[in-house]
TORMI-275414 format. One record per atom (N, C-alpha, C, CB): chain; x, y, z. Coordinates in Angstrom, 1 decimal, decimal comma. Each point is the difference from the previous one (the first is absolute). Glycine has a CB too. Layout:
A / X / Y / Z;
...
END
This chain:
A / 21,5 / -0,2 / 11,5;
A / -1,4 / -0,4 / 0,2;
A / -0,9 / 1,2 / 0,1;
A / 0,7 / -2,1 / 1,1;
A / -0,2 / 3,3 / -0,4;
A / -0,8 / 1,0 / -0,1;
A / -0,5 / 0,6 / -1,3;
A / 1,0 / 0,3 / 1,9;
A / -0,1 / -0,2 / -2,8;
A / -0,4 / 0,4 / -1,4;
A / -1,0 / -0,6 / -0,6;
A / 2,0 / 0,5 / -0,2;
A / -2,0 / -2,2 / 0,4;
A / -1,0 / -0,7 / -0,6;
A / -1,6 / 0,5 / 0,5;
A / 1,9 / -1,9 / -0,1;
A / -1,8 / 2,0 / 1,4;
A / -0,8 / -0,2 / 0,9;
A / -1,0 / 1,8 / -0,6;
A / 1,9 / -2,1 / 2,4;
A / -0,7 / 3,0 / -2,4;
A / -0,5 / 1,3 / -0,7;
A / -0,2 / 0,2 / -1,3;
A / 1,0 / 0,7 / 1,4;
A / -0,6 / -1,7 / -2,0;
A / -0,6 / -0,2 / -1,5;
A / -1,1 / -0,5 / -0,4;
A / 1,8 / -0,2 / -0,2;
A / -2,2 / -0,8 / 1,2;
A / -1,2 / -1,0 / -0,3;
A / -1,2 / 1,2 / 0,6;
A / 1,4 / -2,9 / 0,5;
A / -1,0 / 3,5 / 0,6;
A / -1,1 / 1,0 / 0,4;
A / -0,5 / 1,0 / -0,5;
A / 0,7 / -0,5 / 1,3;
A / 0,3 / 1,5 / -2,4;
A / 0,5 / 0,7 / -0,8;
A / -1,3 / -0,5 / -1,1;
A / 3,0 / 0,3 / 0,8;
A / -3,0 / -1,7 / -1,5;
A / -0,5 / -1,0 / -1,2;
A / -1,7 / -0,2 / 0,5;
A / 2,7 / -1,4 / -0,6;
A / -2,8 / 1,6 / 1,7;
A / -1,2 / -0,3 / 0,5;
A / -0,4 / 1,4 / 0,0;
A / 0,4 / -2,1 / 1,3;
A / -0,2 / 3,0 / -1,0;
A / -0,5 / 1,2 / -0,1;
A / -0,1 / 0,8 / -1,5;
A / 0,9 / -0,2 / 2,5;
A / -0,3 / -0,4 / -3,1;
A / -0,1 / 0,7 / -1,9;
A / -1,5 / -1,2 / -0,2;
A / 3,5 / 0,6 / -1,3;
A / -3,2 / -1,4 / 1,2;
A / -1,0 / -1,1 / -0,1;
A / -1,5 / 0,6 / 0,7;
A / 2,2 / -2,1 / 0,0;
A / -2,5 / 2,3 / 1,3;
A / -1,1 / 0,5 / 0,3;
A / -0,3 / 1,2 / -0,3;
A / 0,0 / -1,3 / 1,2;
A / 1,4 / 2,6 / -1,5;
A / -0,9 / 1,2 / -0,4;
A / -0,4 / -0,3 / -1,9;
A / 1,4 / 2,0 / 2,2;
A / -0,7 / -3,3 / -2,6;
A / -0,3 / 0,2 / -1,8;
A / -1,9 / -0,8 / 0,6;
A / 3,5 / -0,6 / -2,4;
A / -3,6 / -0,2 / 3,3;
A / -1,3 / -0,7 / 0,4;
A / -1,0 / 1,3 / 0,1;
A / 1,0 / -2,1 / 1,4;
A / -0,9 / 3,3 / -0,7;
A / -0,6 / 0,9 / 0,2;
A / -0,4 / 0,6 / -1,5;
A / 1,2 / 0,2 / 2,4;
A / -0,5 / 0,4 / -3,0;
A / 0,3 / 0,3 / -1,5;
A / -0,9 / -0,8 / -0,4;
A / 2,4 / 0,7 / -0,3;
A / -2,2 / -1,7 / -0,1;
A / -0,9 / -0,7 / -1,1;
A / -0,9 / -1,1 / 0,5;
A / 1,7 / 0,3 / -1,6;
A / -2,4 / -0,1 / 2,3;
A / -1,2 / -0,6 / 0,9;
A / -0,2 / -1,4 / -0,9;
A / -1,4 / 2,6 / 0,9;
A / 0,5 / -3,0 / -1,6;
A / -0,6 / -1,3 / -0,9;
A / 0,7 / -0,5 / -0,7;
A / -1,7 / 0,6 / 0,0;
A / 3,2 / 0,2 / -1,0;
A / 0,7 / -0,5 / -0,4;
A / 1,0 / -1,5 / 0,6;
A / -0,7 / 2,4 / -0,9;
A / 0,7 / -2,9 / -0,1;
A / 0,7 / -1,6 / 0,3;
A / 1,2 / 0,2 / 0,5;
A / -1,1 / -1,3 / -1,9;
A / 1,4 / 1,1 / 3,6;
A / 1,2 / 0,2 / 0,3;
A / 1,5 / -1,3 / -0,8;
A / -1,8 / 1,2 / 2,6;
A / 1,3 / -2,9 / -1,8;
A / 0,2 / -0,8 / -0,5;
A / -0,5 / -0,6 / -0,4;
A / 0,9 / 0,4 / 0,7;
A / -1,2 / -2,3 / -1,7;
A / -0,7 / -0,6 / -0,8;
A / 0,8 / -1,2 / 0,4;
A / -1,0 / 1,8 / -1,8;
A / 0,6 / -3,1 / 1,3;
A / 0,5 / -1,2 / 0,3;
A / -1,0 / -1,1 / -0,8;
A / 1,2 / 0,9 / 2,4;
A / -0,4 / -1,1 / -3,5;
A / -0,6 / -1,3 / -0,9;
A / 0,5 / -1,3 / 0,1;
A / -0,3 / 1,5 / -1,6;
A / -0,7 / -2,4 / 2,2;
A / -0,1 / -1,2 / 0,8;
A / 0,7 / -0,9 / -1,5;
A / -2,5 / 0,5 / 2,2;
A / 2,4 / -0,2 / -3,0;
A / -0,1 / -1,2 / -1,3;
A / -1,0 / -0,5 / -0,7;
A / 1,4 / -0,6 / 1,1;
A / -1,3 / -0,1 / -2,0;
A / -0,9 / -0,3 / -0,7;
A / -1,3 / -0,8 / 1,0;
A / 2,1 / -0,1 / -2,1;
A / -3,7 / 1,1 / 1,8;
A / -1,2 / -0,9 / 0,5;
A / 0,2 / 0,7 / 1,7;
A / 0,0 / -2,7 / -1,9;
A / 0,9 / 3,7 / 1,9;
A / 0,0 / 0,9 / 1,4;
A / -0,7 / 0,9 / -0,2;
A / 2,0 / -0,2 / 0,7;
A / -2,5 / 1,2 / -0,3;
A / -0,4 / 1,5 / 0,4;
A / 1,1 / 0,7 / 0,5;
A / -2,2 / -0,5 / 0,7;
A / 2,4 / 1,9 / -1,2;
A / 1,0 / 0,7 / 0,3;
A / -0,5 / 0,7 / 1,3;
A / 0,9 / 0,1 / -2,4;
A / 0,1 / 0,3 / 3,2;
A / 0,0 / 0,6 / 1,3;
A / 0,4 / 1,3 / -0,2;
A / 0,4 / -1,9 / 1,2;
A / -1,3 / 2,7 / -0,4;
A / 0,6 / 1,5 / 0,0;
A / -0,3 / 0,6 / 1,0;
A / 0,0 / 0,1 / -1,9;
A / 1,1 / 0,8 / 2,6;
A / -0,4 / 0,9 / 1,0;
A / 0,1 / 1,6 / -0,9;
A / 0,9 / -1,8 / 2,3;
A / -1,9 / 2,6 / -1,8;
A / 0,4 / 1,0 / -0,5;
A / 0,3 / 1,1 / 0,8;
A / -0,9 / -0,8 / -1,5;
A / 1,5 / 2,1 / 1,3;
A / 0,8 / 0,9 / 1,2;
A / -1,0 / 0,4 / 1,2;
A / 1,6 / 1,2 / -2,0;
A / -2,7 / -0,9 / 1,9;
A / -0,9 / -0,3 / 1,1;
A / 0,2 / -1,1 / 1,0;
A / -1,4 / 0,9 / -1,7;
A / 1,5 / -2,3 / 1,6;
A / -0,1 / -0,8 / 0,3;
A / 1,2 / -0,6 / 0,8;
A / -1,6 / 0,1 / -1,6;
A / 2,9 / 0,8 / 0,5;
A / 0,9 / -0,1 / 0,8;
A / 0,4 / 0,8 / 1,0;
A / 0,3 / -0,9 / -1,7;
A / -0,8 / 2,1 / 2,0;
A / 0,0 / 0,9 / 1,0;
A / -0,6 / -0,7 / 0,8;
A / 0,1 / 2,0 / -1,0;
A / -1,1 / -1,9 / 1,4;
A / -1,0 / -1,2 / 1,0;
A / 0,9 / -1,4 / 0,4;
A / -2,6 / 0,8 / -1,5;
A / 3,1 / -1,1 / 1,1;
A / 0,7 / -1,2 / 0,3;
A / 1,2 / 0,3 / 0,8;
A / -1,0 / -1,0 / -2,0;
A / 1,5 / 2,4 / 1,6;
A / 1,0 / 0,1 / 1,0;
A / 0,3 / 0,0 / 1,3;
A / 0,1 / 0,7 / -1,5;
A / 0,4 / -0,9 / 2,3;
A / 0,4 / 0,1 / 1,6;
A / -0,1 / 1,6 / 0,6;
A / 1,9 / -2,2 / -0,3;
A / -2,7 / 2,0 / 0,8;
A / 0,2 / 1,7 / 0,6;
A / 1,3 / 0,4 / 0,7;
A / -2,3 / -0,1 / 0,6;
END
């Protein structure tokens, strides 16, 4: 369980310094389907959203 636990932390921390890096670029996106709007966070947004 420790490994997981240091992996997932490990994944969180590449993930906010690539957020830092590329500020406005589209982190993730999510297309609802047909007659949806697509969702998007981008690396900005995802930094801010993180847990301190």
């Amino acid at each position: 369980m420790e490994n997981l636990t240091y992996r997932n932390a490990l994944f969180a921390q590449t993930l906010l310094k690539h957020a830092r890096i590329n500020g406005g670029k589209t982190a993730f996106s999510c297309y609802g389907g047909p007659g949806a709007s697509e969702a998007r966070l981008d690396c900005a947004g995802l930094e801010e959203s993180s847990p301190a």
